[in-house]
Structure formats: C-alpha cells, structure tokens
C-alpha angles and dihedrals in degrees: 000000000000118000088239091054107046089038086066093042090045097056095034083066088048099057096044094051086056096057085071099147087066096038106033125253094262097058086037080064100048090055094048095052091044096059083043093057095037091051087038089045083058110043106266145093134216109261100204088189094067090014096228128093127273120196108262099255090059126104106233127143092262094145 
C-alpha cells in the first residue's frame, strides 16, 4: 500500500473511531485498533501531534 493511501485510510479510521458516541465505544475500538495494526503492518505509527502517520523509527510525538 502506498504511503498516500494508507495514510487516508489510516486516518479515515481514525476519525470515525472518534465520532464514538454515534457509533458506540466497541466499534469505536475496533476502528481504532484496525487503523493501529494496518499502519503497524506497514511500518509506521499515528502521530497525534501532526495527526498523520511517521515511519516507526521516527521520533514524533506519538505518545
């Protein structure tokens, strides 16, 4: 997948995962798990300071 693409999915997930009082927390979860193991699955991580994904070596605020 190419960095472009998963980055939108990754952060589409994301998004809708944070809209969990419409959706319900446990599916909120889910999606949030599922954008954690596709961005993991390719090398990267979620850097919630600039809210796009870094490679995993990198040194982004991704607490």
């Amino acid at each position: 997948m190419q960095y472009d693409e998963l980055n939108q999915t990754v952060t589409a997930l994301r998004e809708k995962s944070e809209s969990w009082p419409a959706i319900g927390l446990v599916e909120s979860i889910d999606l949030s798990n599922e954008a954690y193991r596709l961005a993991k699955a390719n090398g990267y991580q979620w850097c919630y300071k600039e809210k796009r994904l870094v490679p995993i070596q990198s040194q982004h605020n991704v607490a």
